[in-house]
N, C-alpha and C positions, 0 to 999 in steps of 0.2 A: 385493492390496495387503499382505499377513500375510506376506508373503515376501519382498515389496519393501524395499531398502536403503538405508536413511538415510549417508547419509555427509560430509565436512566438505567443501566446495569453497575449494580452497586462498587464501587472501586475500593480495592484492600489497602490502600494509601489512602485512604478520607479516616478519620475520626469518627466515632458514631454522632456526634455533634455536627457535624460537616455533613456527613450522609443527609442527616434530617431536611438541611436546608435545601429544599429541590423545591422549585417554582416552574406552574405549569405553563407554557408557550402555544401558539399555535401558528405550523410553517405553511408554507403555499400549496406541497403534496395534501391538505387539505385533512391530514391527521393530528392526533394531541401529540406534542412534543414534552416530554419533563428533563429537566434539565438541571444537572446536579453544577459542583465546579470545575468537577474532570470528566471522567465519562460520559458520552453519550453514547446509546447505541438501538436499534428497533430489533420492537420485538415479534415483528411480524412474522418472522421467518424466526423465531430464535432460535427450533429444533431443525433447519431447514431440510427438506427432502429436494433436492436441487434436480434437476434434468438440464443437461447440455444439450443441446441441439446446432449443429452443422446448417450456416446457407450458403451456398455457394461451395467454388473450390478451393482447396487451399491456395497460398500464392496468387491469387489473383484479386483483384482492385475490390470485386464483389464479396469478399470470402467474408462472412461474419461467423461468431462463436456466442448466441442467442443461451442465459440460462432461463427455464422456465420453476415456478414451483409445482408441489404436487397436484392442483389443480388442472394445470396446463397454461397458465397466465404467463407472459412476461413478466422476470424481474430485472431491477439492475445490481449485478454484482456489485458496484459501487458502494451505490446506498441503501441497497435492502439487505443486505448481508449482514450480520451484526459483526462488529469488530470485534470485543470481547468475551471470551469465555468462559471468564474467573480463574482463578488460579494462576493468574500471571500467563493464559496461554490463548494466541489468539488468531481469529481464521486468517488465512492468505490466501489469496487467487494467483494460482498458476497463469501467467502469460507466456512467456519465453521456457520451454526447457531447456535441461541443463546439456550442452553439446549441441544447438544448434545454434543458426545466426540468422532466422526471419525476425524480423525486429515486429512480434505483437505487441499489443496494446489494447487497453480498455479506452474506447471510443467515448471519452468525456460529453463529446460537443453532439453523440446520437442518440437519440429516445434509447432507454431501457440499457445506454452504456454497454451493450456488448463490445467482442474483441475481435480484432481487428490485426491486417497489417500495416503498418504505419509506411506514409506516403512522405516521398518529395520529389513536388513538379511533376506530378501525376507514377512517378514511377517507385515500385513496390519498397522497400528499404530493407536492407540486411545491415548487420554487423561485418566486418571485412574477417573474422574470423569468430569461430565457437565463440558462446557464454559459457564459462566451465561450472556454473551452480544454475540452480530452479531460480525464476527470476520474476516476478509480480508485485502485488500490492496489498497494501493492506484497506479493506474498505471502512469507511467512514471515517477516511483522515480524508487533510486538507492543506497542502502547502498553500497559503495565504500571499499572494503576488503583492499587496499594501503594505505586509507586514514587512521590516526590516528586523533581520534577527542579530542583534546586540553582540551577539558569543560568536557570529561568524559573518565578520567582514562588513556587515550590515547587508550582507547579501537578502533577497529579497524570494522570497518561496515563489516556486516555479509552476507554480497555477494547477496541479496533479494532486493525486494520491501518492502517498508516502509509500517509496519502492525497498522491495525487502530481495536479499540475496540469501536464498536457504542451501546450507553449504553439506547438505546431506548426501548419500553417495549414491539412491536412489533420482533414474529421472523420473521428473513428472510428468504430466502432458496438461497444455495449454487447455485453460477453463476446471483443470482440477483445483477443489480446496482440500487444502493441507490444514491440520494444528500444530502452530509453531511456538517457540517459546522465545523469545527476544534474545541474545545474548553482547549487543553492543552494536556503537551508531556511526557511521562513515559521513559528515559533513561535504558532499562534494560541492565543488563550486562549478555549474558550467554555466560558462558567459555571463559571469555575476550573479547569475541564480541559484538559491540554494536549494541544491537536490539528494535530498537525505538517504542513505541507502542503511537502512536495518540489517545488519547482521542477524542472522535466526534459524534454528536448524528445527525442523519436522520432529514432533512425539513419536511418531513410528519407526524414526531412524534407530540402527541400532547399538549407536553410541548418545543419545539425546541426554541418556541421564550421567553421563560422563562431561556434561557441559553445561554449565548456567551464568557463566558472566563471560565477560573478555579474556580473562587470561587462561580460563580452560577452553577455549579456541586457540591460543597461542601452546597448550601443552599435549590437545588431542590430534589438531590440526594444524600440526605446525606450517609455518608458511601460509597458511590460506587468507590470514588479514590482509598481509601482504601482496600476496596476487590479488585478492578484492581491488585493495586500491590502486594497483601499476593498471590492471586491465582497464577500470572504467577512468584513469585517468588516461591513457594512452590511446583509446577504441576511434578516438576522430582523427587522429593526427593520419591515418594513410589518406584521409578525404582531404587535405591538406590545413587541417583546422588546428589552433594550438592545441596543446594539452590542456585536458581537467587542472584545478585544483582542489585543495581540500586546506577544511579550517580546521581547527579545535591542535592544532600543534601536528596535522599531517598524520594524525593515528587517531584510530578505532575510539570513539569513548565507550566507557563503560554499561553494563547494561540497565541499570538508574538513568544512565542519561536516556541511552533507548526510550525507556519507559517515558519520561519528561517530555520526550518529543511526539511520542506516541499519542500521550492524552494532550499537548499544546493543539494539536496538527487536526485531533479528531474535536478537541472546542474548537478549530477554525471552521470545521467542516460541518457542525449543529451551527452554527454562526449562517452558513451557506444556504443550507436547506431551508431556514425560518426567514432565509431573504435579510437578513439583517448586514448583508453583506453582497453587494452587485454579483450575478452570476456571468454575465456577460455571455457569451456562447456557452458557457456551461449547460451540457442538461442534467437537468436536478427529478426527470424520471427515470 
């Protein structure tokens, strides 16, 4: 990966004039970085041949979700993963599937970012009931904790990857990547932090091309914006915690805004990598 080439994947919202202006960086992963003023994304893996590999058991403290590339190397689904894949359509990593309640996660703070079940006070964490969609992230975004976001409350990004809810009628399985298309953005607020959740449904679904903004989720899937946000605003309150909130007027924005958050979140996250921004417990292999 020390050889491996970060490079900008061209964005269908730049200008050809915009495009041109990319200046070359270089981050701490000890590769070239180029850097346009929206996309970033590597291109190490850009055709990726991924392999999962299983350590441990599931449920248990030990369990990790390791992806390797075709060589057999570690990689991190985080940041080797490219986010975009033109066309407005872009990878997601499965963590949670849809219908269960082990609360995975991509282990930010471990070498090589594999997935995990998420801990507190040493003991495993579930949801108190199902996730009803495929539930993960998109790599090479960056909720920026420094940042105060103006359009919502000035809440402050929640030190993660930007989590996507794919409301497709197929389950996934945890460490699967999907191609999804964005279709709108859920602002939640918990405990003052802003935690974005992407509205997105899977290419392969078999109503995908029956939807492309928010309101053809309100006319194929009716109700589902709806249960999106009563579930993750309600899913703490049986642990006796308040409710979520949510910004932008308490409903879905559109899929432009999607997109807007999309590329803010992944310049925060080329921000991250090249150190131009404290990592703190981050790990950035």
């Amino acid at each position: 990966m020390a050889a491996a080439r970060l490079a900008v994947i061209a964005n269908p919202f730049l200008s050809l004039n915009q495009r041109s202006q990319v200046r070359s960086l270089r981050c701490n992963r000890g590769v070239s970085v180029s850097v346009s003023r929206r996309l970033f994304s590597c291109n190490a893996i850009r055709n990726p041949q991924l392999n999962v590999k299983e350590q441990g058991q599931p449920e248990t403290l030990d369990y990790r979700v390791f992806f390797h590339d075709s060589s057999g190397k570690k990689v991190s689904p985080w940041h080797d993963l490219p986010l975009h894949l033109g066309d407005g359509v872009f990878n997601f990593i499965v963590e949670i599937p849809k219908e269960s309640s082990a609360k995975m996660e991509v282990a930010t703070d471990e070498p090589y970012t594999p997935i995990k079940q998420d801990t507190k006070k040493g003991k495993l964490r579930y949801y108190p009931y199902n996730i009803n969609w495929n539930y993960g992230l998109l790599p090479q975004t960056w909720e920026d904790p420094s940042f105060a976001n103006s359009e919502v409350e000035g809440a402050l990004g929640d030190n993660d990857p930007v989590d996507v809810v794919e409301i497709g009628e197929r389950q996934a399985k945890s460490g699967q990547i999907l191609k999804v298309k964005p279709l709108g953005a859920l602002a939640m607020i918990d405990e003052g932090e802003l935690d974005w959740k992407i509205v997105a449904i899977s290419l392969d679904d078999p109503r995908a091309s029956l939807v492309n903004d928010v309101d053809d989720v309100e006319k194929h899937f009716p109700g589902t914006l709806t249960a999106i946000r009563d579930w993750f605003r309600d899913y703490k309150i049986p642990d006796g915690k308040p409710a979520n909130k949510f910004g932008l007027g308490n409903k879905a924005a559109n899929k432009d805004y999607a997109l807007k958050v999309i590329n803010e979140t992944n310049e925060s996250w080329a921000k991250l990598v090249k150190r131009s921004i404290p990592a703190g417990e981050l790990s950035l292999v």
